[in-house]
TIKEBA-801518 format. One line per 10 residues: number of its first residue (from 1); their letters; for each residue x, y, z of C-alpha. Coordinates in nm, 2 decimals. Layout:
TIKEBA-801518
NUM = a = X,Y,Z | ...
***
This chain:
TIKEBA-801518
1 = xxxxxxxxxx = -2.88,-3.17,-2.01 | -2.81,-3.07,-2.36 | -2.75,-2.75,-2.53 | -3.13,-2.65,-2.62 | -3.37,-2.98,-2.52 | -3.37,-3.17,-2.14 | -3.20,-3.44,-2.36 | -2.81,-3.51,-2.34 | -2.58,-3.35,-2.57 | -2.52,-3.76,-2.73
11 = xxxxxxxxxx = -2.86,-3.75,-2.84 | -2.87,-3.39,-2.97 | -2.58,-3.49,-3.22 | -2.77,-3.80,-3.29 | -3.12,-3.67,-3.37 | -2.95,-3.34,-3.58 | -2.66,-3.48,-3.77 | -2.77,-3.44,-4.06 | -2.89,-3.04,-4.00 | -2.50,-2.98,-3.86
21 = xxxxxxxxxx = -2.33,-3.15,-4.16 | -2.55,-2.93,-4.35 | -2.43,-2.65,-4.16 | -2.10,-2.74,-4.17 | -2.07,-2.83,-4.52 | -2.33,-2.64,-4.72 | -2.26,-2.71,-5.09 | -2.55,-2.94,-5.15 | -2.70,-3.06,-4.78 | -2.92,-2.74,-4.65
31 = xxxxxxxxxx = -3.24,-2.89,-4.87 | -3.18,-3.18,-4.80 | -3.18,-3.10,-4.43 | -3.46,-2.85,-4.43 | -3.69,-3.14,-4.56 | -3.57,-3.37,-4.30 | -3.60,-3.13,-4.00 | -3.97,-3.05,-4.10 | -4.06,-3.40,-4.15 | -3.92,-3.50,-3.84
41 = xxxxxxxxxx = -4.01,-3.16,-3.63 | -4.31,-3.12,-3.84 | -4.22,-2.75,-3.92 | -4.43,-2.64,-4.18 | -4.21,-2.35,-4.30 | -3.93,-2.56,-4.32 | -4.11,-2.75,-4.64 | -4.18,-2.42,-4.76 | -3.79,-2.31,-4.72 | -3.68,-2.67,-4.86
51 = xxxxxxxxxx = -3.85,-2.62,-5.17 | -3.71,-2.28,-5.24 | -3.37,-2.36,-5.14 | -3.39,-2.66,-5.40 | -3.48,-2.47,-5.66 | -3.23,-2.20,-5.57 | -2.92,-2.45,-5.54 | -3.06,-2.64,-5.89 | -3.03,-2.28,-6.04 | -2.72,-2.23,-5.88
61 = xxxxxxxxxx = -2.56,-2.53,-6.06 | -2.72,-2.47,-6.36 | -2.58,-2.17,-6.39 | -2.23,-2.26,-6.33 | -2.32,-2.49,-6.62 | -2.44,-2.26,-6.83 | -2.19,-1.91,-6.76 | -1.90,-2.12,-6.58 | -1.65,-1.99,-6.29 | -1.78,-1.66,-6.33
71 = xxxxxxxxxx = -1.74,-1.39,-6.07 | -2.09,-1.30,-6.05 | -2.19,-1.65,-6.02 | -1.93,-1.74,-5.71 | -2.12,-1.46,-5.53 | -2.49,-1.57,-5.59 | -2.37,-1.94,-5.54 | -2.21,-1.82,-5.21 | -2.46,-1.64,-5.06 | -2.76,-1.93,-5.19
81 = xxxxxxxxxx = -2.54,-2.16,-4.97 | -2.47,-1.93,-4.69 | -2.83,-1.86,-4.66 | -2.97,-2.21,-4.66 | -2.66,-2.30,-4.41 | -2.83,-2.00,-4.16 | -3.16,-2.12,-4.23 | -3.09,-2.44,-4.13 | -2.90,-2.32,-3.82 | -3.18,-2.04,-3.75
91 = xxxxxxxxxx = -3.45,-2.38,-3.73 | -3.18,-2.63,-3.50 | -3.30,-2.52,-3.15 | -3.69,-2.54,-3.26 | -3.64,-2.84,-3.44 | -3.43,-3.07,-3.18 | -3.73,-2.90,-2.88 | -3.98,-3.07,-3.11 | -3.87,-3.37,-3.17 | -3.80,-3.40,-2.80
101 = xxxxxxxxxx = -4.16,-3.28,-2.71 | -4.30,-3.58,-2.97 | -4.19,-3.81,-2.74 | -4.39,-3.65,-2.47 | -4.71,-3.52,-2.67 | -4.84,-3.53,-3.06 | -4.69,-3.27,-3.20 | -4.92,-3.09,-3.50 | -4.80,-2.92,-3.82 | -4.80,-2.54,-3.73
111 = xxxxxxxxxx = -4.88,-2.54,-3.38 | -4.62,-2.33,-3.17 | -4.51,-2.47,-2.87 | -4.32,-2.31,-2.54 | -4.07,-2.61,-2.46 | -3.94,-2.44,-2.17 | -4.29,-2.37,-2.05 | -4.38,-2.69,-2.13 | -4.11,-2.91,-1.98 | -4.14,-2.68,-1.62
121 = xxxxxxxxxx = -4.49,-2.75,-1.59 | -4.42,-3.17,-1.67 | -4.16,-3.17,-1.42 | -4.41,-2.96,-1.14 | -4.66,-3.22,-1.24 | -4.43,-3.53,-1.19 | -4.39,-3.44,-0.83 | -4.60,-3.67,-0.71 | -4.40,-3.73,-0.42 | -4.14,-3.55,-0.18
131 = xxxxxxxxxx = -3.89,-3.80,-0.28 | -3.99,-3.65,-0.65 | -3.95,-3.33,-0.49 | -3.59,-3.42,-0.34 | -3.46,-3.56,-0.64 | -3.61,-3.28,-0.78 | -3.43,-2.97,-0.61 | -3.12,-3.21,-0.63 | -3.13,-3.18,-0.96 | -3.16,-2.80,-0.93
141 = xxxxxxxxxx = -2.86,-2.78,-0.66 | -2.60,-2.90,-0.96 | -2.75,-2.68,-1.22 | -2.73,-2.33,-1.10 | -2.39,-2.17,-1.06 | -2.44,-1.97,-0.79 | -2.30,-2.03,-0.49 | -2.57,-1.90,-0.22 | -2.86,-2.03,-0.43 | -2.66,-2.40,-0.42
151 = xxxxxxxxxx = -2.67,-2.36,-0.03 | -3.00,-2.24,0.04 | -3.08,-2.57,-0.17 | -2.93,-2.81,0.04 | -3.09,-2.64,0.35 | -3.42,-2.69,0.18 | -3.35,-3.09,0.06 | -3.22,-3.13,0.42 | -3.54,-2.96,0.61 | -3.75,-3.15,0.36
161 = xxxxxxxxxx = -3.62,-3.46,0.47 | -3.71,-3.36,0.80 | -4.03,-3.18,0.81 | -4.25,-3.49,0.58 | -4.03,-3.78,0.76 | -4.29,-4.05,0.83 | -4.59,-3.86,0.82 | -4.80,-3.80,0.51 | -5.06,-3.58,0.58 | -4.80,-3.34,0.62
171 = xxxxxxxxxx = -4.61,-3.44,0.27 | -4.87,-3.40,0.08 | -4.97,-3.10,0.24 | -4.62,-2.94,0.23 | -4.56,-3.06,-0.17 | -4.91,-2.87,-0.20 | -4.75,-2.56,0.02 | -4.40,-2.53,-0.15 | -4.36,-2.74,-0.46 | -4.51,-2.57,-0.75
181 = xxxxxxxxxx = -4.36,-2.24,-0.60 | -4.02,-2.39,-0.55 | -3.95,-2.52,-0.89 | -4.13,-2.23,-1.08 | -3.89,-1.99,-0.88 | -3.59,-2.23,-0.94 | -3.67,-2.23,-1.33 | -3.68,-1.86,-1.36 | -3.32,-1.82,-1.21 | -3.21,-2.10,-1.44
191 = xxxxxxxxxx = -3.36,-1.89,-1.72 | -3.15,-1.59,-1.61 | -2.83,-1.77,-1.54 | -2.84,-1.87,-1.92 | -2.94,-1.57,-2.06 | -2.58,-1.42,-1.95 | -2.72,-1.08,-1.97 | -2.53,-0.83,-1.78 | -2.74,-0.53,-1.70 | -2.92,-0.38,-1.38
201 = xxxxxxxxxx = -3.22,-0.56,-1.47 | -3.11,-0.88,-1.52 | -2.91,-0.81,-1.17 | -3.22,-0.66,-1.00 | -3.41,-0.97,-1.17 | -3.16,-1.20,-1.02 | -3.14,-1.03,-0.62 | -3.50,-1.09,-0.64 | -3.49,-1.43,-0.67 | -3.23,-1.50,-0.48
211 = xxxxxxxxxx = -3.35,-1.33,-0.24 | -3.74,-1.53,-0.26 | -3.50,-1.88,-0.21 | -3.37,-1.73,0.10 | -3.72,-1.65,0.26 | -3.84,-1.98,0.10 | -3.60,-2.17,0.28 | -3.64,-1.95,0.62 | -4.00,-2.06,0.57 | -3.89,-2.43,0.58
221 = xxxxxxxxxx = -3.70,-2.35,0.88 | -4.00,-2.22,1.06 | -4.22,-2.47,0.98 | -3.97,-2.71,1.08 | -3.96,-2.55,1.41 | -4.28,-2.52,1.47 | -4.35,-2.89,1.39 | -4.10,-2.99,1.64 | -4.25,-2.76,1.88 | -4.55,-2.94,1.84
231 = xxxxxxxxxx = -4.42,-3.22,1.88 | -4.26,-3.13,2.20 | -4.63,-3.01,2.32 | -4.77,-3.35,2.20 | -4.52,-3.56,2.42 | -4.56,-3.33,2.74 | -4.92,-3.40,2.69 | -4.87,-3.72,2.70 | -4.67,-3.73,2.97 | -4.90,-3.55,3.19
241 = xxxxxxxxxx = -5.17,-3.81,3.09 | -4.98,-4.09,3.22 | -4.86,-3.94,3.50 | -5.21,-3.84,3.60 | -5.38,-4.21,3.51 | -5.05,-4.32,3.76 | -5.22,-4.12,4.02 | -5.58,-4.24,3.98 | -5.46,-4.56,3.97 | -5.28,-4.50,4.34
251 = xx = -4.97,-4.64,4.15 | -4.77,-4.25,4.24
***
């Protein structure tokens, strides 16, 4: 995963180059940039902002033209450059989520969109199967940090295994049961763990969760039991059947 899209970081510094030379070298880029970052993101503002920024940095030049190395003139020319460098930076996040969401869905001019929101509910929909779901919570298990979260994971891949081996009435019926839940709660804590906040809410927020993964997984344990207690049932059952059909026969 990248910094700010579900993309790697390779293809973050591919698709905004152009917005981090800007950045990084702010003389005469930031227009340029702006106007590239709304075409390609189709952010309306941004056309708005490369316009003004044009104008500003042509005004900037003309007046070292004009009044020369003034000290005046190194302030205004520093702060038009700062400004369109932050403007650019302020618009990198949004910019690399929509290009990455144009891949997925057509993204209109001036329509706001929740990538994280978004991506979550594409990859709840995706799992289509519990080998989906697997790959899916395997996926979680190396993302998260925490330690406890990591192994209530691995329980839960493990029981999965398990509980939908070979039958798929009761796959579908568990995906339907645990899957949207699982990957909503495992989002959320993902969501906290990058935040970095450090206060008693955050905290409280986090307990919580943590603690919901650990009655989640307890949950796969008991209906894992219980299956194989059904189980057991089925083949006493069976046993008695063929015992009995034994002694009508006069075979026992």
């Amino acid at each position: 995963m990248g910094v700010f899209t579900e993309k790697s970081k390779n293809w973050e510094v591919k698709t905004g180059w152009l917005s981090i030379l800007a950045i990084a070298f702010p003389f005469i880029l930031p227009p340029g940039a702006m106007f590239y970052m709304a075409i390609v993101g189709r952010i309306r503002n941004l056309i708005y902002g490369g316009l003004v920024w044009s104008a500003l940095y042509v005004s900037v030049y003309f007046m070292y033209l004009t009044f020369g190395e003034l000290f005046l003139v190194k302030v205004i020319s520093f702060l038009v450059m700062l400004s369109g460098a932050v403007v650019v930076g302020m618009h990198y996040k949004s910019f690399l989520q929509r290009v990455d969401l144009r891949s997925i869905i057509n993204v209109r001019w001036g329509v706001e969109y929740d990538y994280v929101e978004f991506m979550r509910r594409k990859r709840i929909s995706e799992v289509l199967s519990v080998s989906d779901f697997v790959i899916s919570l395997d996926r979680w298990k190396n993302v998260l940090t925490n330690d406890e979260v990591k192994g209530n994971i691995a329980l839960m891949i493990s029981m999965t295994k398990s509980i939908t081996k070979n039958n798929k009435n009761i796959s579908n019926l568990f995906l339907e049961r645990h899957a949207y839940s699982i990957e909503n709660i495992l989002q959320q804590y993902h969501q906290l763990e990058l935040s970095k906040l450090d206060n008693d809410t955050v905290k409280q927020a986090e307990l919580k969760l943590r603690s919901t993964i650990a009655q989640a997984t307890k949950a796969f344990e008991n209906e894992l039991m219980n299956q194989m207690k059904f189980q057991n049932i089925e083949m006493e059952s069976e046993s008695e059947v063929y015992v009995q059909d034994l002694k009508n026969r006069g075979l026992l």
